[in-house]
Structures are given as structure tokens and as C-alpha cells.
C-alpha positions in Angstrom: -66.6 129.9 192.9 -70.3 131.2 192.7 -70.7 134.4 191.4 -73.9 135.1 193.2 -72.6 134.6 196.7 -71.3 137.7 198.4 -67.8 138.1 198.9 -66.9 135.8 196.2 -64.6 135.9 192.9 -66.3 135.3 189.6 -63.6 133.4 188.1 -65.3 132.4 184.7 -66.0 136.3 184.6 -62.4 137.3 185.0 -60.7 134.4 183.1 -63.3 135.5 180.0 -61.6 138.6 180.5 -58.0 137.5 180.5 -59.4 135.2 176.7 -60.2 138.3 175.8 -56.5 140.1 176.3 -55.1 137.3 174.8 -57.2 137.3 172.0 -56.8 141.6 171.6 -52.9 141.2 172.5 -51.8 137.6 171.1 -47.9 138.6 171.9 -48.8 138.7 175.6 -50.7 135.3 176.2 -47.6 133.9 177.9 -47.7 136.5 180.5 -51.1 136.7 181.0 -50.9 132.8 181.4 -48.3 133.2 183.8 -50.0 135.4 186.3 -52.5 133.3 189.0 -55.1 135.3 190.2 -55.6 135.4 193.9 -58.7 137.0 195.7 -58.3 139.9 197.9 -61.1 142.2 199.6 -57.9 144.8 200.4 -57.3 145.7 196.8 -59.1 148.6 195.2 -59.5 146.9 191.6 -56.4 144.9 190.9 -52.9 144.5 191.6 -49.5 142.6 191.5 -46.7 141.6 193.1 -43.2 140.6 192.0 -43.9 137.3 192.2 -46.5 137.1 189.5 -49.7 136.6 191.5 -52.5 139.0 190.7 -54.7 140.1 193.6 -58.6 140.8 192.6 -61.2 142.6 194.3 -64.4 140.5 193.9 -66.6 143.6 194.1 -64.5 145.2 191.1 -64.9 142.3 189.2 -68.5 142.5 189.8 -69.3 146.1 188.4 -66.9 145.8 185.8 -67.3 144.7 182.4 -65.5 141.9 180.9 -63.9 143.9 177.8 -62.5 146.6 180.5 -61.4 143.6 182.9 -59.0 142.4 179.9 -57.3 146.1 179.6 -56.9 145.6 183.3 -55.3 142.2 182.6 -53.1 143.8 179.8 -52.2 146.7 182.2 -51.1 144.9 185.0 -49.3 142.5 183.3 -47.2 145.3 181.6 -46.1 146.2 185.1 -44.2 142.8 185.7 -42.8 142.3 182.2 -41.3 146.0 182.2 -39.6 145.4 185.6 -41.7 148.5 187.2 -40.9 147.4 190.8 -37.3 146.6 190.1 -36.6 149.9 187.9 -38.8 152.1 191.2 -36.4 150.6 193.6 -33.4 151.8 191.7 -34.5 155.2 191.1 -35.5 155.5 195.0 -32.2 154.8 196.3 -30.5 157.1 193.5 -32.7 160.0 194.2 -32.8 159.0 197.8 -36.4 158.9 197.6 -38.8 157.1 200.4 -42.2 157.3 201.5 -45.7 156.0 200.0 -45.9 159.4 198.6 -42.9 159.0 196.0 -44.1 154.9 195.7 -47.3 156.4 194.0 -46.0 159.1 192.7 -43.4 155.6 190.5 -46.9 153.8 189.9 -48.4 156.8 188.6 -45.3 157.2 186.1 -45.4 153.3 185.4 -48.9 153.9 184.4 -48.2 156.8 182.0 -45.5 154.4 180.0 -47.2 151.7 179.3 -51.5 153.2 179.0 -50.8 155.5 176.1 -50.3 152.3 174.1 -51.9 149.6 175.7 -55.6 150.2 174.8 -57.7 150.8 171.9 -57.0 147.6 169.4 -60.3 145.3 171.1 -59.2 146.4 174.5 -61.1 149.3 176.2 -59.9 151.8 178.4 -61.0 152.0 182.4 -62.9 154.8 183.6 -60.1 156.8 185.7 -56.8 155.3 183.8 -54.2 157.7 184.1 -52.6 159.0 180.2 -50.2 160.8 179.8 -52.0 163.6 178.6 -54.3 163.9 181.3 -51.4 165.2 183.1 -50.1 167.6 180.3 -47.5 164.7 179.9 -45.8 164.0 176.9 -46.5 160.1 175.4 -43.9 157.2 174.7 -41.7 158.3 177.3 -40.4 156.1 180.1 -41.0 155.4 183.9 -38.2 157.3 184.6 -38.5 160.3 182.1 -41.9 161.1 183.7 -40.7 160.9 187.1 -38.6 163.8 186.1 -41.7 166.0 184.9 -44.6 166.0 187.6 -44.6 166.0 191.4 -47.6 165.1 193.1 -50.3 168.3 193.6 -53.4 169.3 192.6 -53.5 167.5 189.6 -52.8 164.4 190.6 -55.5 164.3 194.1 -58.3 162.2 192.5 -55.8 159.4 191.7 -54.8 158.8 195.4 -56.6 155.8 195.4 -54.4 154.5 192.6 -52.8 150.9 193.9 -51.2 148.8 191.0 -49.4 146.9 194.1 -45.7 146.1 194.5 -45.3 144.7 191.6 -45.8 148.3 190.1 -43.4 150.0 192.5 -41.8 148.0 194.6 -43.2 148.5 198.0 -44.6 146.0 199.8 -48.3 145.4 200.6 -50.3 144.0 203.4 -51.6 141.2 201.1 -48.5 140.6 199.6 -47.8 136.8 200.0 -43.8 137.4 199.8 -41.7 135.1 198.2 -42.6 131.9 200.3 -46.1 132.0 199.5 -48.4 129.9 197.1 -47.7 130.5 193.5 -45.4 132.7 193.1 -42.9 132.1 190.1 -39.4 131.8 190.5 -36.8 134.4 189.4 -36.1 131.3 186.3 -39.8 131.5 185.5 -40.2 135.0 185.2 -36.9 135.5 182.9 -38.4 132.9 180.9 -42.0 134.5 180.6 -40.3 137.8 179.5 -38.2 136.3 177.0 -40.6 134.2 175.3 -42.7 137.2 175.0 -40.0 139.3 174.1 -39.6 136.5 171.1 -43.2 136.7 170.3 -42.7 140.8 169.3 -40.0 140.2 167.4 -41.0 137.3 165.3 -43.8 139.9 164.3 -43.0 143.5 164.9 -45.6 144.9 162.9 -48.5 143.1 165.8 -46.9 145.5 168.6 -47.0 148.8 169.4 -43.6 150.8 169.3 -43.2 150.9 173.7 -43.7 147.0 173.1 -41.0 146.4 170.4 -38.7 148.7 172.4 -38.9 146.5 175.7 -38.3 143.5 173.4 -35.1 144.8 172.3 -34.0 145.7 175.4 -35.0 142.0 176.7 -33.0 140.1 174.5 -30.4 142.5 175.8 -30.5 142.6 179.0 -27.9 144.9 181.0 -24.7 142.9 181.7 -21.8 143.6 183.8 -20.4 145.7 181.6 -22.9 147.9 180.6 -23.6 148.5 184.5 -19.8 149.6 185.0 -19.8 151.8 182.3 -23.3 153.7 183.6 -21.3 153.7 186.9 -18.5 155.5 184.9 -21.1 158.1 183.1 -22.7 159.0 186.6 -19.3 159.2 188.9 -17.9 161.3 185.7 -21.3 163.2 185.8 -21.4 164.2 189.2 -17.9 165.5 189.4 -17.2 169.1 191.3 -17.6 171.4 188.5 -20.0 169.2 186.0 -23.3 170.8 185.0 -23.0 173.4 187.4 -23.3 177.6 185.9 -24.2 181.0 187.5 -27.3 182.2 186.8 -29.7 185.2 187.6 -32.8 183.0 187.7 -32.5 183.1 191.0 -30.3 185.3 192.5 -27.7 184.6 195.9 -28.4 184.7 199.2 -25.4 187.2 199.7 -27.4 189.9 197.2 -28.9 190.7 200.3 -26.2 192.1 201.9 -25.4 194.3 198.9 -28.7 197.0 198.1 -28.6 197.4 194.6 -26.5 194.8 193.5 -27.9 191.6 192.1 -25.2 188.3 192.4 -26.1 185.6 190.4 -26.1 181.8 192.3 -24.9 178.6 191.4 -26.9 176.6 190.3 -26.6 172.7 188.6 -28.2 171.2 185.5 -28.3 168.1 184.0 -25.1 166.9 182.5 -24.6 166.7 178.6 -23.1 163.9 177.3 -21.8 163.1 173.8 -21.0 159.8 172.9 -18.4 159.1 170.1 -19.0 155.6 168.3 -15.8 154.0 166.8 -17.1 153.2 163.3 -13.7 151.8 161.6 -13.3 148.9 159.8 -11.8 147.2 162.4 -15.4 147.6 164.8 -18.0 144.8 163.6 -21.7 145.4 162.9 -22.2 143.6 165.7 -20.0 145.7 167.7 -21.5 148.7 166.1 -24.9 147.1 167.8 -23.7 146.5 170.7 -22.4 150.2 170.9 -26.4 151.8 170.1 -27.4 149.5 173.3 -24.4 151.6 175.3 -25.9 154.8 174.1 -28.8 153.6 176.1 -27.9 152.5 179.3 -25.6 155.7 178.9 -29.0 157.7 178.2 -30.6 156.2 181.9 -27.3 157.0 183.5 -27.1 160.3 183.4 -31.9 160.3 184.3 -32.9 159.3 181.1 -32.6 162.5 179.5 -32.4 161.8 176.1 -32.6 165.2 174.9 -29.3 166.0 176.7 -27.3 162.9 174.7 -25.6 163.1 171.1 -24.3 160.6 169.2 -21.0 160.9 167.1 -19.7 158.6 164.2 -16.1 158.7 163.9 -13.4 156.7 161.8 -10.8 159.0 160.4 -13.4 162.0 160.0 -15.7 163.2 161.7 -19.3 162.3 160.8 -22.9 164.0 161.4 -24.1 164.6 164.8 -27.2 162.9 166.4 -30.0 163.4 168.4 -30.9 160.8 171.0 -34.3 162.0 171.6 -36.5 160.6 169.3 -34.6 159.3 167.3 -35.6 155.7 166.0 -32.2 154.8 164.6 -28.7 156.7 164.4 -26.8 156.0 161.0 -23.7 154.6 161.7 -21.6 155.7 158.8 -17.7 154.8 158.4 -16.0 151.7 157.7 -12.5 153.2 157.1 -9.0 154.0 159.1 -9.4 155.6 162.6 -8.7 158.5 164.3 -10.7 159.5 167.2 -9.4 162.9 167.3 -11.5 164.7 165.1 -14.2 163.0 167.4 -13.2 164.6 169.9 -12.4 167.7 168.3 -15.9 167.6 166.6 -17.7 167.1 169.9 -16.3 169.9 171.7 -17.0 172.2 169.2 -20.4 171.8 169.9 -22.7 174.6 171.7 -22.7 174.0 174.4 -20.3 172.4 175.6 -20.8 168.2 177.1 -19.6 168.0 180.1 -18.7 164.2 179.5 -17.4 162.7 176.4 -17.9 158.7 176.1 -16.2 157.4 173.5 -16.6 153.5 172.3 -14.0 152.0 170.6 -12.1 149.0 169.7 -9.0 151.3 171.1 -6.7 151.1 168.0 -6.9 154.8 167.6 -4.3 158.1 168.2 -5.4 159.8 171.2 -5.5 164.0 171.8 -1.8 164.7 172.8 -4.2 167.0 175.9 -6.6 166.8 178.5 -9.9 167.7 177.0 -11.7 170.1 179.1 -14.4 167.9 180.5 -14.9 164.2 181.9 -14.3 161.2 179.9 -15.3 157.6 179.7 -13.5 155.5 177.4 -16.1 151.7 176.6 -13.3 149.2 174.9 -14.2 146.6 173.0 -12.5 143.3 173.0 -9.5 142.6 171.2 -7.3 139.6 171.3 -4.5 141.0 168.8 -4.6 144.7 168.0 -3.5 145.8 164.1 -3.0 148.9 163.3 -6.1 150.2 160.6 -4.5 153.4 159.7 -1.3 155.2 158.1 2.0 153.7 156.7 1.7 150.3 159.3 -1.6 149.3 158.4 -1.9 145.8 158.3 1.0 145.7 160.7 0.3 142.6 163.6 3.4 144.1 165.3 1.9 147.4 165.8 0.0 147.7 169.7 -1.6 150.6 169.3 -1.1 153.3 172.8 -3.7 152.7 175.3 -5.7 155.3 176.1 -4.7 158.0 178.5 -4.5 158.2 181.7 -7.1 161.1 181.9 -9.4 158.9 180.8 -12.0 156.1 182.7 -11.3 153.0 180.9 -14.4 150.2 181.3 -13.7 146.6 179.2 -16.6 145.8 177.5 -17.4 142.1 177.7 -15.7 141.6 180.8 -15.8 143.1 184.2 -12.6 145.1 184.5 -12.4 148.9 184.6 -9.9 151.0 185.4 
């Protein structure tokens, strides 16, 4: 198209600016590839939609210059290959949320994950990008974990006009073209753009910023049946009568009212804690043991991505050191010989205070507590074909079927889609 007519795209413009995202984020190209521009008076700057078409203002293009076009590029593409619509569509019907309000309230949390690492490097930053800081935000958190620290107010009036499009937060636009339009990619192509760029981070790690090596993992390990059964466990065993709830004088009843003088404290209901105990036997593989991190994750977004609120247990015959979630870039998995899981459980409700669930992954060849521990659990088992006994005077024993575990307890299957 010709620049100089009115009303026009300046392709060669915006595709210089995509060369020059590619050539600032090399790990990206096949997304940035992927995404056909499409021209659209209606949009602010630029936006997307699920379908991986990017809708461009011509008058945008026009005023801006070509090295803060390709953070643009870079930015929107993030949207798409983070699953921003997909992940603000689950947290709306959880929360029961609805409205254009709470839609901009997801793309302005979108934008905090993925802006406080995707310029600076060759790309530079937009007049008016939201950072995390610029809300008193904390950085390298996720979508979900910011949602959970702002509301819209004061602070967040001049970015009203903010429109990253439906492929930011999942509601539709006028200019959408919807799944039947012109090229649009297929659900196929889209899996395939993320996991070739997913393969791209990890062949070189060191090329991508920590938020990008963290979606990569998570792409090559995309949630499965299971893991979704066991989240379902975590939040049904998390929103139980009685879980996370405490009296407190913060704000006291309604019934003080009644009585002058006398101050009655109200129930009130926090977020759940939840410890997870990690078999770590000899009889649990590495891989298993890998598997079992990727639970603590999905077990993490369960119970609203409060990482802060999750601890992770080793556990073969002893007891080992308890961990963090929050922050924490790797959890030692130390172990390796018999099993017993109750000085797990012991271990983890000693702890002050108090979880209110206990998840405990294991291969399931393991004594049980003889009683009901005081709060919520979720048993994850991994697959066995035979079970042998790894501990005491039997070990070695391919007779021995160790007991299942209690009936107290909510048992998923990993690797399959059976739960109890």
C-alpha cells in the first residue's frame, strides 16, 4: 500500500518493525511470522485476536517509530503465545467475573507479566506501557497473581484507553473476524507456533529472559487430564466449610451492635494454605520426581496462584527440609531411600500455621497415619504396574501390595483420568 495516501497501512514500515523484533528477540521469529497483520481504523494502536491476526491502526503506525513498532510486535505477540485470552476466560468464570471493566482490568494484568521483561535488549519501550511498577506492582509475577493485587481506581484512569484486543482477554471485539474469517490459524497451527518457540528457549536458555524460559517449561508441559483433576481436587478440598475461615477483630460483627460495649469478632475467610508432600523414595523416578515439581504448580494456580501460601515437603522415611514456593527457582528434592509418609505428614502439621490441605504425591507404596489428620487431603498417585514393598523386613518382596490409601483421603491417578 502507499504510505502517503490517507487512510492507508504502511506495510514496509510495519514489517521493518517486525525485522527488527526478530532481529532483538531471535527466539520469537516464529510467532512474529505467524501473526498476519490486518488493517483496522477501530483499533487504538494494535491488537489481536485468538486467531493470530494482528489488527493495525494506520494512523499509529504513522506517528510511531519503527524501533517502538517492534516492542509492539514483541508485546502483542506475548499475549497469544502465553494463552492470555484463554487463561482471562478461566479466571472470569472462577471468580464469576463479567463486564468490560474486569476484561481490562485481565489486559491490564497481561500487560504487567509479560512488559517488565520484554523491552530494553534493542527493543524500546512505548510511551504509556503499563509496568508493573508504575502500579506499585511487584515484577515477574503472573496474569493471575496481579489480578489479585489491584482493582481498577484512580491509578489505573489514564489507561482506559488500553485495548490489546481479544486475544489479550478474551472478549470479543467489533473487528474481530471470528474463527471463519481470512487468516486465521487453526488450533494445530497455533500449538505448533508455541512449541517451536518454546524449543527455541530451551535450546538456548541463556538468549531469554527468566518469564520466557518459565513459559517454555510449562509449554513442553502442557496441563493434561490429570493435572486438571488434581487442581479440581486442591480447589473442592479448598473451599470446604471450615477451610481458611478464622474470627477476627479486623472487622468486627454485625451483632456487636446489639451489645454497647462489647466488641464480637466476625468470620472472616482467607486464602487456603497448602503443603505439598513429595514422595522422594527410591522407588519414585527422576522423572517422576519432575513430574511431581510441575504438580506443585498447577497445585500453586489452584488454590489463585498464591505461591507464598504453598510449601513443599520431601519425604522418604524422614522427613526432609521445608520449602518455599514463592520464589523459589528450584526445590531440592533430597531422598532416595525406604518410605514412610508419616513423618510427612507429621512434619507438615507441625507447621505454624497450620495448612488447611495436605497434597501428598506418591507412588503409594507407603504406611498411612492410623487417623484422620485434621484438615483436607489430596492424595496424586503415580503409576504402578506391580507394587514392591521399599521398606522394612519385606523389602524386595513382589508379593507385598502395599494398603491403599485411606478412605479420608481424595485419591487422583496420575497419568490417567480416574479419581476417586
Amino acid at each position: 500500500m502507499n504510505a502517503d495516501a490517507p487512510g492507508t497501512l504502511d506495510l514496509d514500515k510495519l514489517f521493518a518493525a517486525r525485522l527488527h523484533a526478530v532481529r532483538a528477540r531471535p527466539y520469537l521469529a516464529t510467532a512474529l511470522f505467524a501473526l498476519h497483520p490486518v488493517e483496522s481504523p477501530q483499533v487504538p494502536t494494535m491488537a489481536v485476536d485468538r486467531h493470530w491476526r494482528c489488527y493495525v491502526s494506520p494512523s499509529f503506525v504513522d506517528r510511531t517509530p519503527v524501533e517502538e513498532l517492534a516492542g509492539v510486535w514483541v508485546h502483542e505477540v506475548s499475549h497469544l503465545l502465553r494463552d492470555h485470552h484463554g487463561r482471562s476466560d478461566r479466571f472470569a468464570r472462577e471468580h464469576g467475573l463479567s463486564g468490560p471493566g474486569e476484561r481490562l482490568r485481565m489486559n491490564i494484568a497481561a500487560d504487567c507479566e509479560i512488559n517488565d521483561d520484554v523491552f530494553g535488549d534493542g527493543l524500546v519501550c512505548p510511551e504509556g506501557a503499563v509496568e508493573p511498577d508504575s502500579l506499585g506492582l511487584p515484577t515477574g509475577e503472573l496474569m493471575e497473581e496481579y489480578l489479585r493485587r489491584f482493582r481498577l481506581g484512580p491509578n489505573t484512569l489514564n489507561l482506559s484507553w488500553l485495548d490489546c484486543g481479544s486475544g489479550a482477554d478474551g472478549l470479543g471485539r467489533p473487528w474481530d473476524l471470528g474463527p471463519d474469517g481470512a487468516h486465521g490459524l487453526s488450533e494445530q497451527e497455533r500449538d505448533a507456533v508455541r512449541f517451536r518457540v518454546a524449543q527455541g528457549i530451551n535450546g538456548r536458555p541463556g538468549d531469554a529472559p527468566k518469564g520466557w524460559r518459565r513459559w517454555a517449561e510449562e509449554a513442553f508441559h502442557p496441563p493434561l487430564p490429570w493435572r486438571e483433576l488434581l487442581g479440581a481436587a486442591v480447589r473442592s478440598a479448598a473451599s470446604d466449610g471450615g477451610v481458611g475461615e478464622d474470627y477476627s477483630y479486623g472487622r468486627p460483627a454485625r451483632r456487636s451492635a446489639a451489645l454497647p460495649g462489647v466488641v464480637l469478632p466476625s468470620l472472616r475467610r482467607r486464602p487456603p494454605r497448602v503443603s505439598v508432600v513429595i514422595d522422594t523414595s527410591g522407588s519414585v523416578s527422576d522423572a517422576e520426581l519432575g513430574s511431581a515439581l510441575l504438580e506443585v504448580t498447577a497445585i500453586s494456580r489452584a488454590v489463585g496462584g498464591r505461591r507464598d501460601l504453598v510449601t513443599v515437603l520431601p519425604c522418604d522415611a524422614a522427613a526432609h527440609m521445608v520449602h518455599t514456593l514463592c520464589r523459589a527457582e528450584g526445590i531440592p528434592l533430597m531422598g532416595g531411600g525406604g518410605t514412610d509418609l508419616r513423618t510427612g505428614f507429621a512434619k507438615a502439621l507441625r507447621a505454624t500455621p497450620r495448612p488447611d490441605v495436605v497434597v501428598v504425591l506418591t507412588d503409594g507404596q507407603t504406611p498411612w497415619p492410623d487417623t484422620r489428620p485434621p484438615c483436607r487431603t489430596v492424595v496424586g498417585l503415580f503409576p504402578r504396574q506391580r507394587t514392591v514393598r521399599p521398606w522394612g523386613e519385606s523389602e524386595g518382596d513382589d508379593d507385598y501390595v502395599p494398603d491403599s490409601p485411606p478412605d479420608w483421603a481424595r485419591v487422583v491417578h496420575i497419568g490417567s483420568t480416574a479419581t476417586v
